[in-house]
N, C-alpha and C positions, 0 to 999 in steps of 0.2 A: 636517264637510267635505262631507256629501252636497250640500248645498246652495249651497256654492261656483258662482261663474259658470266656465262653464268659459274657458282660456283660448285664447286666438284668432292667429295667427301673421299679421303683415302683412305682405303682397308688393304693394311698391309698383307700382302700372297705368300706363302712358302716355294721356296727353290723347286719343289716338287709334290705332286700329289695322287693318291692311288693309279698307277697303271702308267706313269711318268716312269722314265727310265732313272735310276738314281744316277748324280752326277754333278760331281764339284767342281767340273774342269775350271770355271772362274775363279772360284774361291784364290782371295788375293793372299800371301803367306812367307810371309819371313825366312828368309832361310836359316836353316840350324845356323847358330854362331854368330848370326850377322849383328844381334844387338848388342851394344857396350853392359855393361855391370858398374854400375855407377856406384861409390862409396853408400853404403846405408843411410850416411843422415846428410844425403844431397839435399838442399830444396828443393819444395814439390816444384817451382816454376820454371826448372831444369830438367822436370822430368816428364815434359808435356809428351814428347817423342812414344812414351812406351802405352800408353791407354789404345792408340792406335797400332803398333807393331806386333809383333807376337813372339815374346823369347822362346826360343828354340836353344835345344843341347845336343840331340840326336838327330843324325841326317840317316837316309835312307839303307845306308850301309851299315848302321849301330855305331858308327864312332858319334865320341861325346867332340864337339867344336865349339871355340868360342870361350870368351870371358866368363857364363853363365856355369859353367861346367863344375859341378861339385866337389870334383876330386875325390870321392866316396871311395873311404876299403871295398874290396870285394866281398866280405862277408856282410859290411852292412847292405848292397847290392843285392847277396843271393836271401839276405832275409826279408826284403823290398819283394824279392820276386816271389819266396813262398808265402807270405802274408795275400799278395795278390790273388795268386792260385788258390787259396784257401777260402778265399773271398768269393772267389769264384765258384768255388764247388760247393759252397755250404748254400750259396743264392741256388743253385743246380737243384741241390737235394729238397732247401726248403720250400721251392715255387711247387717241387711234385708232390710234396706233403699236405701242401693246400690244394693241390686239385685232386687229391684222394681224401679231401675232408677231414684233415688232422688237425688244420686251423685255417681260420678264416679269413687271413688275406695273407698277402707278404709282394714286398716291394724287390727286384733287383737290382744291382748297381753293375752291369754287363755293360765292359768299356768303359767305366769310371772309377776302376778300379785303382788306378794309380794318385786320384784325387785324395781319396782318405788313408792311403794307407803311405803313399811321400808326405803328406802334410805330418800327420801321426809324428812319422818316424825323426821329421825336422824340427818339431818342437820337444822342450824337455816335458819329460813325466809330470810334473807338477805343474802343469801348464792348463786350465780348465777351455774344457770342449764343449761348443754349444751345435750342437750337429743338427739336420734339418733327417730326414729320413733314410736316403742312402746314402750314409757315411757308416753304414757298420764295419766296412774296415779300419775305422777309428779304432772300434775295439778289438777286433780282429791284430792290429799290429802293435796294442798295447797288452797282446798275450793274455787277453781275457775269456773265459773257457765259450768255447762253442756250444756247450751243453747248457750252460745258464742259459745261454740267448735262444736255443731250442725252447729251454722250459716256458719263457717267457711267450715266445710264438702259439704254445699248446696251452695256456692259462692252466696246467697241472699245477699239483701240490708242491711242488718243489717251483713255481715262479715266484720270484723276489717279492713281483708286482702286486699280486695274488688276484690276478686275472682283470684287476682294475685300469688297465690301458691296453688298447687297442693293437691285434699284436705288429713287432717292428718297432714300438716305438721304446726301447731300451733305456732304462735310466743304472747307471752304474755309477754311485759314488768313491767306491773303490778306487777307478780308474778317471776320476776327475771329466765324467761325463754326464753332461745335464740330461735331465728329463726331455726326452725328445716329443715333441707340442705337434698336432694334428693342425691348428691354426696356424696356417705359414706365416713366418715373420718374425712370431713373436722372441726367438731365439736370437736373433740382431740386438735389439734394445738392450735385453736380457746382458749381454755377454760386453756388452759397452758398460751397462751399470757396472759389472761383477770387475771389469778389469779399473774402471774408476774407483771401487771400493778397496782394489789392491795397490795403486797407488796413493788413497790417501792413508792406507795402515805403513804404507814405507816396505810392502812386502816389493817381491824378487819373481813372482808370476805374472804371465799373460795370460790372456783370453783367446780365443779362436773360434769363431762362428760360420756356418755354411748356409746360404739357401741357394734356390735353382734361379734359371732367368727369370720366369714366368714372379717370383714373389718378389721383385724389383719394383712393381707395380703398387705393392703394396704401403700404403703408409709408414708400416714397422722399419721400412726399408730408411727412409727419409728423415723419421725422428733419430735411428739410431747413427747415419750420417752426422745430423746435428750436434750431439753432443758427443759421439770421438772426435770430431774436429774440433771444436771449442773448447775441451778439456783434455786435447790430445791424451785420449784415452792407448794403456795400451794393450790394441787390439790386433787381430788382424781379422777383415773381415770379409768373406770369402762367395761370389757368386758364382756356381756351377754353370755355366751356357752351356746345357748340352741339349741344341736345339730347341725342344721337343719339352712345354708344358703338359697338362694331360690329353689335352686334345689342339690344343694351341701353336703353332712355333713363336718363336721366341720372335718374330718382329710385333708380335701382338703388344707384345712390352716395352717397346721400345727401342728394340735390337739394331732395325731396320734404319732407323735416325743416328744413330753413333754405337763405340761399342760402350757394354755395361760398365768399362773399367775407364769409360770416361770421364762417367758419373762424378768422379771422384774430384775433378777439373772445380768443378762447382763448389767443393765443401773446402776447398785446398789441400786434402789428401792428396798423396801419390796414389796412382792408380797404375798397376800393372800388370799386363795379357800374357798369359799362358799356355802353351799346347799344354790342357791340360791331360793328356794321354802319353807324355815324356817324364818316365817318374824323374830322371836327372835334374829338367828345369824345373817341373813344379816343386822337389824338393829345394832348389837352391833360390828360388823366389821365396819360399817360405822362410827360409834361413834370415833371408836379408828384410824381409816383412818381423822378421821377429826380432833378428839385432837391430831392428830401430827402435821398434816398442819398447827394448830391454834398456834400452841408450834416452829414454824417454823424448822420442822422435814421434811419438804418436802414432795414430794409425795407420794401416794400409789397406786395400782394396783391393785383393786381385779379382781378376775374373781367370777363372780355369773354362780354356777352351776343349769341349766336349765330344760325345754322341751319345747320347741315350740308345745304346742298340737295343735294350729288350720293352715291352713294352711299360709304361710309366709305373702298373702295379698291377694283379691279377684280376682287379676290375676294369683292365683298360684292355681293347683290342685297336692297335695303332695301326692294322689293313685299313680303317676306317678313314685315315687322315695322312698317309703317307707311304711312299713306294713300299714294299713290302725288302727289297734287294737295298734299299739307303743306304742301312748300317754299312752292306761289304764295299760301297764306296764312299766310303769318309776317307779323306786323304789324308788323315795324322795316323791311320792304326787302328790296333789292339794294342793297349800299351802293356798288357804281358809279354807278346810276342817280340814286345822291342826292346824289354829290359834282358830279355832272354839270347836276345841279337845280338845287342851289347855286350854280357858279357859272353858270350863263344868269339865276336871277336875280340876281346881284351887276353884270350886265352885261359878266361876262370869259367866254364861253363861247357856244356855237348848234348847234343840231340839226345844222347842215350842216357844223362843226368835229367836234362828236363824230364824226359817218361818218366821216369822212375819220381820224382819229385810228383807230378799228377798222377801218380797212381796213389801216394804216399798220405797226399791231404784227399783224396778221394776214401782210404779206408778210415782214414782220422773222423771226418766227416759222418762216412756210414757208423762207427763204432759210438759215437755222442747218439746219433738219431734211434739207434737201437735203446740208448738207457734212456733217453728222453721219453720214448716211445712206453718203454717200461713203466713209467712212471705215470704218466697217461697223457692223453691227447685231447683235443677240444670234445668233449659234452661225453668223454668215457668215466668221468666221475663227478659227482654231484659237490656244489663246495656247498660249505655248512653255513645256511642262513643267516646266523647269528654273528657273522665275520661280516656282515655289514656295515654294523658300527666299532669298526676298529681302524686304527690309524685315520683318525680326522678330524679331530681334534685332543690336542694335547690331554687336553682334562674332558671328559665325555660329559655335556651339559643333563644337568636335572630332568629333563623331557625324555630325551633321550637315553637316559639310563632307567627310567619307566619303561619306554617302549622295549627296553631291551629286555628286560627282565620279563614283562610280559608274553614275549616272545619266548624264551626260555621257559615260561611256564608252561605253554603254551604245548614247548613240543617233549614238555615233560622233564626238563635239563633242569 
């Protein structure tokens, strides 16, 4: 045994680290077009190819190439690109509202922009969303007002939540949006139950869940593998790689040993990679991730390839763990920029339409934060004590309608 090698323990590195120059030039990468579009209800053991490739639709130029290619009107296009923009500017407005103390945290999704707002757009309205924290362009492109989602940031009188969830985390029944869960994961399991409960009522909806690389890690990740494959649930079930955990890279997780959507290899799902910064393919992955589930083909897994350019949320400073220049060298984009490429050159879009388009959802934006504002902001009005015990149990137990009432007497009510 003396002569044994000894053994050696691996801690996976990140591509880069403060004061490293940012730089993908290896980063290995599909060319637009180059991957087939295989029938929706191929078998998965046909579709080993794609967990490793990366379906591309947009090449450098803005042209759409390739079988992947959605053939999208141009207006469902120009409304892809204003939902983005809007995404973008409300993230803009409400990161500075939290650091003028109007509320106490908020998350952006800068550069994943086109993940929530092409998926949105490719599944039907009646289709229930289990979003992890930056998918608010979920609601954002299902026309849901920007001024609720203010209230709900300011815990004022006019939040739905009534100041009982942490803000960003948006629950909108309206718009077939689940309660969004500070505990990462538990939205996977979640959204596998919900879509198994619609297949055994004989309904006509799917399910659609997001979390980032980093909660792969997570148990919730593995149970809820388990049972969309075993009861080809249908789902679609969705991992962000966009680098960058909160202070982590993603080979922490596992990144570094294969990609996330190979995961899929193991449970017999299809698993399928996507720039996910190309609204064209991430929308038409999702298409065909959903006319499988509809065709009761069962799950799918994509992984949407990323960047987290801003930092994880306004408790994070990412100087701390990564070149500071990254984001301007990731080699898939901004995918605003590219849906915006696309169309000037399809001939439905112009430099002097985009301006006007951002200046447009920038007053939209300031015009909600104004009445948000109106209405109050974190700690400019007091909520009334006695809202304690309300909505938390259906029927308000014996003890607790003591404690309330004494309370009320209390402060004279």
């Amino acid at each position: 045994m003396s002569s044994a090698t000894p053994l050696r323990l691996h801690v996976p590195e990140p591509r880069h680290r403060p004061g490293d120059p940012g730089d993908f030039g290896d980063m290995a990468l599909s060319p637009a077009g180059a991957l087939p579009r295989p029938p929706s209800d191929t078998p998965e053991t046909a579709l080993r190819e794609f967990p490793y490739g990366l379906i591309r639709v947009l090449d450098d130029s803005g042209k759409a190439l390739g079988e992947w290619a959605p053939k999208l009107d141009p207006d469902h296009l120009r409304k892809g690109l204003r939902a983005m923009a809007l995404t973008r500017a409300y993230d803009e407005r409400m990161q500075r509202a939290q650091r003028q103390g109007k509320t106490s945290f908020y998350i952006k999704s800068t550069g994943e922009e086109a993940v929530a707002v092409a998926q949105a757009m490719a599944l039907a309205d009646g289709d229930m969303l289990f979003p992890s924290y930056r998918q608010q362009g979920l609601l954002i492109a299902r026309d849901w007002s920007i001024l609720d989602m203010m209230c709900q940031l300011f815990s004022n009188s006019a939040d739905r939540l009534k100041g009982r969830q942490l803000p960003v985390m948006y629950s909108v029944r309206e718009k077939n949006f689940f309660s969004i869960s500070g505990n990462l994961g538990t939205q996977f399991p979640q959204a596998v139950g919900w879509a198994m409960a619609s297949a055994i009522k004989g309904d006509t909806r799917i399910a659609a869940s997001w979390i980032g690389d980093g909660t792969t890690a997570e148990a919730d990740f593995h149970h809820a593998m388990t049972f969309a494959a075993v009861y080809r649930a249908p789902v679609i079930l969705n991992v962000v790689n966009n680098q960058w955990a909160i202070s982590s890279f993603q080979g922490i997780a596992g990144g570094e040993c294969a990609t996330f959507a190979a995961r899929a290899i193991g449970y017999g799902i299809p698993g399928l990679r996507v720039d996910g910064n190309d609204f064209l393919a991430v929308h038409a992955v999702t298409q065909w991730a959903a006319e499988r589930a509809r065709g009761n083909g069962g799950a799918t897994l994509i992984e949407l390839y990323t960047y987290r350019a801003a930092a994880h949320s306004t408790s994070d400073d990412p100087s701390a763990y990564r070149p500071g220049d990254e984001a301007a060298h990731w080699p898939l984009g901004d995918p605003i920029e590219r849906l915006k490429q696309h169309l000037i050159a399809i001939g439905e879009w112009s430099d002097a339409q985009h301006k006007e388009l951002l200046a447009a959802v920038d007053a939209e934006v300031k015009k909600a934060l104004r009445e948000a504002e109106a209405i109050g902001t974190l700690g400019s009005t007091e909520p009334d004590p006695a809202t304690m015990f309300d909505d938390i149990f259906k029927e308000l137990p014996v003890h607790l309608r003591r404690q309330r009432d004494e309370l009320l007497a209390g402060m004279g009510g």
